[in-house]
Backbone as CSV, one residue per row, in Angstrom:
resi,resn,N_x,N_y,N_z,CA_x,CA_y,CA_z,C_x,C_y,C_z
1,UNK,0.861,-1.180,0.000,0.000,0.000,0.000,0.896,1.228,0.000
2,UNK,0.621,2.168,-0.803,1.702,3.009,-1.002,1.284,4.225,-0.322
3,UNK,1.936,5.263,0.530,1.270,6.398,1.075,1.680,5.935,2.350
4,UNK,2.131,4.710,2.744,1.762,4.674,4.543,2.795,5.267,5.150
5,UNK,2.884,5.543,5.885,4.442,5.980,7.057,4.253,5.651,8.190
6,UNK,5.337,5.275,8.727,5.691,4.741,9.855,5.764,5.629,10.384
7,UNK,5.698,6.295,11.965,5.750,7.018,13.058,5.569,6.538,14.356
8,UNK,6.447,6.966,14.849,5.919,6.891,16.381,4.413,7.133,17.036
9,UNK,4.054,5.850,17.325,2.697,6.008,17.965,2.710,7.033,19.224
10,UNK,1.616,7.822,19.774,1.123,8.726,20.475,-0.355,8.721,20.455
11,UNK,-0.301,9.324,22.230,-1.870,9.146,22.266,-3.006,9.949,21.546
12,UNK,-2.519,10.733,20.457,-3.548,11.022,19.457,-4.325,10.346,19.064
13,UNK,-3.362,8.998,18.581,-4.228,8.103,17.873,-4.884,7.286,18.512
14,UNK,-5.056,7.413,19.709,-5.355,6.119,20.495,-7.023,6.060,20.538
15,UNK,-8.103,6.711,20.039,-9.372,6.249,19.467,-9.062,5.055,18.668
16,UNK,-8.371,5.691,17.161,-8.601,4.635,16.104,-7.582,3.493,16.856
17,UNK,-6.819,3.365,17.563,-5.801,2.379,18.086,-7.376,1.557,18.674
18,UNK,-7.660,1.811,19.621,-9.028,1.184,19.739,-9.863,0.614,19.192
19,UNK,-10.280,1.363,18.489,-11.316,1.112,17.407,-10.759,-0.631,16.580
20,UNK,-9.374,-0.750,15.847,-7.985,-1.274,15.403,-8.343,-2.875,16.321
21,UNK,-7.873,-2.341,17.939,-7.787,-3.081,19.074,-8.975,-4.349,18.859
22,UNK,-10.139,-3.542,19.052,-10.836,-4.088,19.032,-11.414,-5.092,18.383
23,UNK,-11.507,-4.683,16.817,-12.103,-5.650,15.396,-10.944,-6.577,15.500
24,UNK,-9.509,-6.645,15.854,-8.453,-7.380,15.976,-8.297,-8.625,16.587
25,UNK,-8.773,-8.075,18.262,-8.781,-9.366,19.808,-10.038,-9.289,20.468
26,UNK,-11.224,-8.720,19.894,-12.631,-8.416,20.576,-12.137,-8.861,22.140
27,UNK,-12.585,-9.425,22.857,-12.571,-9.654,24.164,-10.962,-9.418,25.377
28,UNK,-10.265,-10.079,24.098,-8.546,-9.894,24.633,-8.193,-8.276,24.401
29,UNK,-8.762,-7.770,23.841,-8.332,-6.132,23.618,-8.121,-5.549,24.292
30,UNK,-6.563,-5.088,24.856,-5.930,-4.391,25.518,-6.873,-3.127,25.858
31,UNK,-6.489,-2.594,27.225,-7.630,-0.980,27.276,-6.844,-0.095,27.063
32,UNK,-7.675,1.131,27.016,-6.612,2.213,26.670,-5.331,2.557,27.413
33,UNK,-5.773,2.425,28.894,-4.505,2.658,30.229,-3.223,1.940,30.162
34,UNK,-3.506,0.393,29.084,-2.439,-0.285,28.828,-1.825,0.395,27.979
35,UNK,-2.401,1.192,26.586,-1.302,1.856,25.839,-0.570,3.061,26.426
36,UNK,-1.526,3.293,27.062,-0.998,4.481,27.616,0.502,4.202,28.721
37,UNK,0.097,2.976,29.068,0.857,2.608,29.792,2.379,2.443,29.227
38,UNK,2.606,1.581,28.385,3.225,1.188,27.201,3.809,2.193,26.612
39,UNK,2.811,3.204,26.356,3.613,4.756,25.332,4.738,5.177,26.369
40,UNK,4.882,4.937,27.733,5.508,6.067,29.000,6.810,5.394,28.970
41,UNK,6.499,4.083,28.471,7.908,2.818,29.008,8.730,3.083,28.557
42,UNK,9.821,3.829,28.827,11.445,3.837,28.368,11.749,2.607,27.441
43,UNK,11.558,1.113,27.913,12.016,-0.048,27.127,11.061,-0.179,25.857
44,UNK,9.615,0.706,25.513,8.744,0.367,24.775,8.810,1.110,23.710
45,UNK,8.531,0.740,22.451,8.492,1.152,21.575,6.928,1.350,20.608
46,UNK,6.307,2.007,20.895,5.093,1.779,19.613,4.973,2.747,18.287
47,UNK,4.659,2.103,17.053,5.086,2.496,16.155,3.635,2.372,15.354
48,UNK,3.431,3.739,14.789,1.790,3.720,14.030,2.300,3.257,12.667
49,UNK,1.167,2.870,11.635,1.256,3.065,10.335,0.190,3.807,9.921
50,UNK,0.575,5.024,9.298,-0.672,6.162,8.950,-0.644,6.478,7.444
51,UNK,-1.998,6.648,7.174,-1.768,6.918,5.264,-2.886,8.804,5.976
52,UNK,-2.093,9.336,5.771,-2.762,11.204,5.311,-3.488,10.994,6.717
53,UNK,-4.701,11.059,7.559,-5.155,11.309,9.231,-5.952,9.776,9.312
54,UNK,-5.689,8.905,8.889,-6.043,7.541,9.032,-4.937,6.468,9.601
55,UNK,-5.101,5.570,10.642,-4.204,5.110,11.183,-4.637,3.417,10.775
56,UNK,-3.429,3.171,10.020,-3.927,1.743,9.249,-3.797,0.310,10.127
57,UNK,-2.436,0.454,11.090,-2.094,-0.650,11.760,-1.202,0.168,13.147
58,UNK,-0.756,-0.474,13.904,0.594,-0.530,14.820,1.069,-1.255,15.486
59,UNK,2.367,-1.149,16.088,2.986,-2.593,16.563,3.764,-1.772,17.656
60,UNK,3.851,-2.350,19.074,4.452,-2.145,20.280,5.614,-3.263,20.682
61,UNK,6.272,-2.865,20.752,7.798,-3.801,20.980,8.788,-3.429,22.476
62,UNK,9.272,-3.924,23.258,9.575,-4.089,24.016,11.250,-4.106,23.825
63,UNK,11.949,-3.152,24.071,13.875,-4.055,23.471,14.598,-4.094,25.277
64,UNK,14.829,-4.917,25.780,16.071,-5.035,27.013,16.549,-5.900,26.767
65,UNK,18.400,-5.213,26.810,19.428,-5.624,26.568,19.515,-6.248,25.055
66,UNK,19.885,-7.745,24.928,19.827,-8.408,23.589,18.478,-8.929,23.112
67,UNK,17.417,-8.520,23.748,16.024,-9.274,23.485,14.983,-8.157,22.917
68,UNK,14.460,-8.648,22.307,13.258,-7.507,21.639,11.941,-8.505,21.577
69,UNK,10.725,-7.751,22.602,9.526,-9.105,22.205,8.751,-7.940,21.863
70,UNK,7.931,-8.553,20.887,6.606,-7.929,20.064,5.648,-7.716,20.919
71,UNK,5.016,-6.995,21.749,3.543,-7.187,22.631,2.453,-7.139,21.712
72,UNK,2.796,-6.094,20.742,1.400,-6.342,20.184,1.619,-5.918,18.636
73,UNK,0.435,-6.441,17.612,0.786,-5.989,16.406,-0.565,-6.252,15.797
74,UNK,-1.528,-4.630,15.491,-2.524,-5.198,14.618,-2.717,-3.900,13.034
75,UNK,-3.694,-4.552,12.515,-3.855,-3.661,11.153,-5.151,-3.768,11.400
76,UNK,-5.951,-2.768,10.474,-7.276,-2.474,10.399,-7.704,-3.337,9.363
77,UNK,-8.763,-3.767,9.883,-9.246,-4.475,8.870,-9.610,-4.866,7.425
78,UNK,-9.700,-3.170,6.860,-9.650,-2.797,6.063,-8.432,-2.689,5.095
79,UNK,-7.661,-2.526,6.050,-6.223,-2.742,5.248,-5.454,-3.847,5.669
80,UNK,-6.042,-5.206,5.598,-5.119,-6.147,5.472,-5.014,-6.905,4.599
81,UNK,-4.083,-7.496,3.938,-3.330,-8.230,2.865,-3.029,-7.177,2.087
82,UNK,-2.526,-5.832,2.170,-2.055,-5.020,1.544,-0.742,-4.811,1.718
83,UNK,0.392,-4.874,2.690,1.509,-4.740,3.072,1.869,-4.002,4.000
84,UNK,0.791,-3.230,4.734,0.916,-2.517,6.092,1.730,-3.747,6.979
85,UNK,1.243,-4.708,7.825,1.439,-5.922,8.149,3.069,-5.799,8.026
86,UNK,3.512,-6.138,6.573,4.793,-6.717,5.867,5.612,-5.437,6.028
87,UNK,5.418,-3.955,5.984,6.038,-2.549,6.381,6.211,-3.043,7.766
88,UNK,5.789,-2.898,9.025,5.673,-3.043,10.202,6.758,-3.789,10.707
89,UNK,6.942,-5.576,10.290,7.507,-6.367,10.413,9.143,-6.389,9.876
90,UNK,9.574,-5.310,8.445,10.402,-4.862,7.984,11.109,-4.054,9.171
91,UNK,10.120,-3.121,9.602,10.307,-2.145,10.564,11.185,-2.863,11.327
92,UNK,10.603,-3.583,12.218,11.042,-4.447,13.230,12.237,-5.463,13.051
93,UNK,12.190,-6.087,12.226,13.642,-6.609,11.991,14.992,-6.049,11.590
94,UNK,14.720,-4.885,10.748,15.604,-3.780,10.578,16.448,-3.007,11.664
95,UNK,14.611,-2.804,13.030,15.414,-2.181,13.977,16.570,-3.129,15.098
96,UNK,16.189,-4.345,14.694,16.686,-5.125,15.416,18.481,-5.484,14.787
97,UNK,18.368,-5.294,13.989,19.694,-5.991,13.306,20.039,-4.579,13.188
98,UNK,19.888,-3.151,13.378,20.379,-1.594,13.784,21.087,-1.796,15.057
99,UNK,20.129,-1.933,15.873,20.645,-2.215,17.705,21.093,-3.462,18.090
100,UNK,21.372,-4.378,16.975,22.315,-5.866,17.498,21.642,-6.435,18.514
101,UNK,19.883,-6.657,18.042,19.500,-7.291,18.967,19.860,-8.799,18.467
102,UNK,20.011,-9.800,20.023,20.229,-11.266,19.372,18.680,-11.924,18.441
103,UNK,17.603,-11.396,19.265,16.627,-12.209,18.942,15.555,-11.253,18.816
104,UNK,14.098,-11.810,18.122,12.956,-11.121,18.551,11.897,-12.262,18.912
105,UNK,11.407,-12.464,20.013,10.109,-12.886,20.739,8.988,-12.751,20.602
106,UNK,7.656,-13.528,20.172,6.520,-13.413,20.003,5.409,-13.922,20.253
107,UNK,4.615,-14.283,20.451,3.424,-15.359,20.527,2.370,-14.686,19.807
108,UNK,1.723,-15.881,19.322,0.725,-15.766,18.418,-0.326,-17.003,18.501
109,UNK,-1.492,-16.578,18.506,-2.602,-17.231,18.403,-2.276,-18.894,17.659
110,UNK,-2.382,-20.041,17.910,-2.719,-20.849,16.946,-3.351,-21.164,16.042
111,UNK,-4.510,-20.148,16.009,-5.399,-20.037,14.799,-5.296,-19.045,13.877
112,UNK,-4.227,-18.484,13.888,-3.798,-17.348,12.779,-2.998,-17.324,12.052
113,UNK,-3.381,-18.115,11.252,-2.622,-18.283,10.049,-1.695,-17.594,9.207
114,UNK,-2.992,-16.612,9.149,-1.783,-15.340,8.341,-0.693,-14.783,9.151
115,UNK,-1.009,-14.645,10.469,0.285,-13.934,11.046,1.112,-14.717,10.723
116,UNK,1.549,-16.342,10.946,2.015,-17.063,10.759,3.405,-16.729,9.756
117,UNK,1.878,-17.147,8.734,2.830,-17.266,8.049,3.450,-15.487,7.292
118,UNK,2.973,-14.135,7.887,3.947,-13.056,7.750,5.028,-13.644,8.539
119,UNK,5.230,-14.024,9.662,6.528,-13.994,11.127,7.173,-15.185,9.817
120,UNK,6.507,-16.062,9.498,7.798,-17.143,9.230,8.600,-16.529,7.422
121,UNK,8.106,-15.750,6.901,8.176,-15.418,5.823,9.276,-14.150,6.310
122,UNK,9.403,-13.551,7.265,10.815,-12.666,7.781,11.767,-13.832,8.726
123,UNK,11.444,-15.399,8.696,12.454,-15.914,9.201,12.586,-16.084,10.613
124,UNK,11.167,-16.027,11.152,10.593,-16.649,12.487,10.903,-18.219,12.143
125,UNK,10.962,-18.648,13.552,10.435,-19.764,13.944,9.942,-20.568,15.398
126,UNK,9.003,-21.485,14.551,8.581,-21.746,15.949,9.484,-22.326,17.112
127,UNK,9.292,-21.932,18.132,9.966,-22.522,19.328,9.422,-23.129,20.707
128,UNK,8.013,-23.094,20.626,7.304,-23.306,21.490,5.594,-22.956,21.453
129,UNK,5.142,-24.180,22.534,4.099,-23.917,22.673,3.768,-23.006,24.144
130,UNK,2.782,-21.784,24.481,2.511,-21.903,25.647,0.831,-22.343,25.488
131,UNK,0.569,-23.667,26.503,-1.120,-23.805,27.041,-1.688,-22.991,27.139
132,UNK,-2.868,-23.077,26.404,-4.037,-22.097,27.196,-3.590,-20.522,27.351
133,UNK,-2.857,-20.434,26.542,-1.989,-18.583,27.106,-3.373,-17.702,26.463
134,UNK,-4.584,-17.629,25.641,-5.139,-16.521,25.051,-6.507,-17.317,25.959
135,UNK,-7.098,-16.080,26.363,-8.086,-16.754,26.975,-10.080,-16.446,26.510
136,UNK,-10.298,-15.403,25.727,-11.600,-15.407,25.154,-10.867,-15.453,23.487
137,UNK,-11.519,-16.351,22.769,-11.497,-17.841,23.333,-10.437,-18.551,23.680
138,UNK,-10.267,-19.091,25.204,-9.191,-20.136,25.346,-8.543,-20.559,24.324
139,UNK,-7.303,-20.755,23.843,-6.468,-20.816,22.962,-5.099,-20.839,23.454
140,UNK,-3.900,-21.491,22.601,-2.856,-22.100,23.046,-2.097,-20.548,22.229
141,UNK,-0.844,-20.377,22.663,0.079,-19.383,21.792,1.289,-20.025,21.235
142,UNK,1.999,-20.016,20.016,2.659,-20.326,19.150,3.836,-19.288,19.604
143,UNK,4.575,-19.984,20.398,6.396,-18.990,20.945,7.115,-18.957,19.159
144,UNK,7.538,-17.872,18.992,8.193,-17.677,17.733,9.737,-16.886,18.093
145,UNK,10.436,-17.312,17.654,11.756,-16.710,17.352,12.693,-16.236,16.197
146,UNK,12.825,-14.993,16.468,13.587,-14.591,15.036,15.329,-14.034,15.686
147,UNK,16.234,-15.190,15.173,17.377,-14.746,15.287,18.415,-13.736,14.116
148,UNK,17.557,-13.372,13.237,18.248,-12.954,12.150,19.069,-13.515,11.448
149,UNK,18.797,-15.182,11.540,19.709,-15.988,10.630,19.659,-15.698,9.416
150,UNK,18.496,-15.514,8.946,17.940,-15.302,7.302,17.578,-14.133,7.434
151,UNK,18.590,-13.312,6.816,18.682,-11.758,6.789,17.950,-11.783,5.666
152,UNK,17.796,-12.374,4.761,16.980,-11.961,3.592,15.299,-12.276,3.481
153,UNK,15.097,-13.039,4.239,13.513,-13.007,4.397,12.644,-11.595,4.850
154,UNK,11.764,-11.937,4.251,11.015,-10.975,3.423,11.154,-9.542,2.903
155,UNK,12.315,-9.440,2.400,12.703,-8.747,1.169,11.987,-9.024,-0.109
156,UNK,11.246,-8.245,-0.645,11.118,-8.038,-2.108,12.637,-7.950,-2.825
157,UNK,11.946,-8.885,-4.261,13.558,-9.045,-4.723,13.511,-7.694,-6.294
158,UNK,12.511,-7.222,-5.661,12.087,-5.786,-6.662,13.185,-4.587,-6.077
C-alpha cells in the first residue's frame, strides 16, 4: 500500500488504536490505560502506520538488553493483505539488526494463520508452545523466534 508511514505512535491516535484493538482481539483487547501505559515505558516502543489522518495498523515492541519481544501488532481491517502488516515487520527486523539485537520474541494465536505465516516469511520460527496462554477464546500461543539468521527473508527481490 503506497502512502503509509511509519511514526511513532502517540496518544492522538489512540481512538482509532481502539477502534484497530478491538475488530483485531474483541474480548482480549488491551484498554486504553495499557497503551498508555506502554507509550511512557522507556524499554517500549510503539510504532503507528498512517496513510494522510487515518491510522492503518501498529505494533508495540519491548527491546532489554539483547532481546526484543513484540507485545502487540494489529492492522485495520480494512487494510489487510495489503503490506501494512509486511512494512511493520520490515520495521522491526531492521530495527533489530540496527541495535544488534540477538533475537525477537513473540506469541501468536494458533489459529492465525496469516500472522504465521507473515513472522515465518521474515524468518521466524517456531519454538514453542505456551497452554491455554489466550483466553476469550481459550487458545494455546505459538512462541516464535527470530534470530536474524535469514537476513533476507522478506525482502522483495524488486
Amino acid at each position: 500500500m503506497s502512502g503509509v508511514n511509519l511514526m511513532p505512535l502517540s496518544e492522538v491516535w489512540l481512538p482509532q488504536v481502539m477502534a484497530i484493538e478491538a475488530e483485531a482481539f474483541g474480548a482480549d483487547a488491551w484498554s486504553p490505560e495499557t497503551f498508555r501505559q506502554g507509550l511512557k515505558q522507556q524499554v517500549g516502543h510503539y510504532i503507528a502506520a498512517v496513510q494522510g489522518d487515518k491510522l492503518l495498523g501498529y505494533m508495540g515492541f519491548s527491546h532489554i538488553f539483547e532481546d526484543i519481544e513484540l507485545l502487540t501488532v494489529a492492522v485495520a481491517k480494512t487494510a489487510r493483505r495489503s503490506g501494512v502488516g509486511r512494512q511493520m515487520m520490515a520495521y522491526l527486523t531492521d530495527y533489530a539488526k540496527r541495535h544488534k539485537a540477538e533475537r525477537i520474541l513473540l506469541e501468536v494465536r494458533a489459529s492465525n494463520h496469516a500472522a504465521m505465516g507473515l513472522y515465518e516469511s521474515f524468518g521466524f520460527e517456531k519454538i514453542g508452545v505456551r497452554k491455554g496462554y489466550y483466553h476469550k477464546p481459550k487458545e494455546d500461543a505459538l512462541l516464535y523466534e527470530w534470530t536474524g539468521e535469514n537476513r533476507n527473508a522478506g525482502r522483495s527481490p524488486i
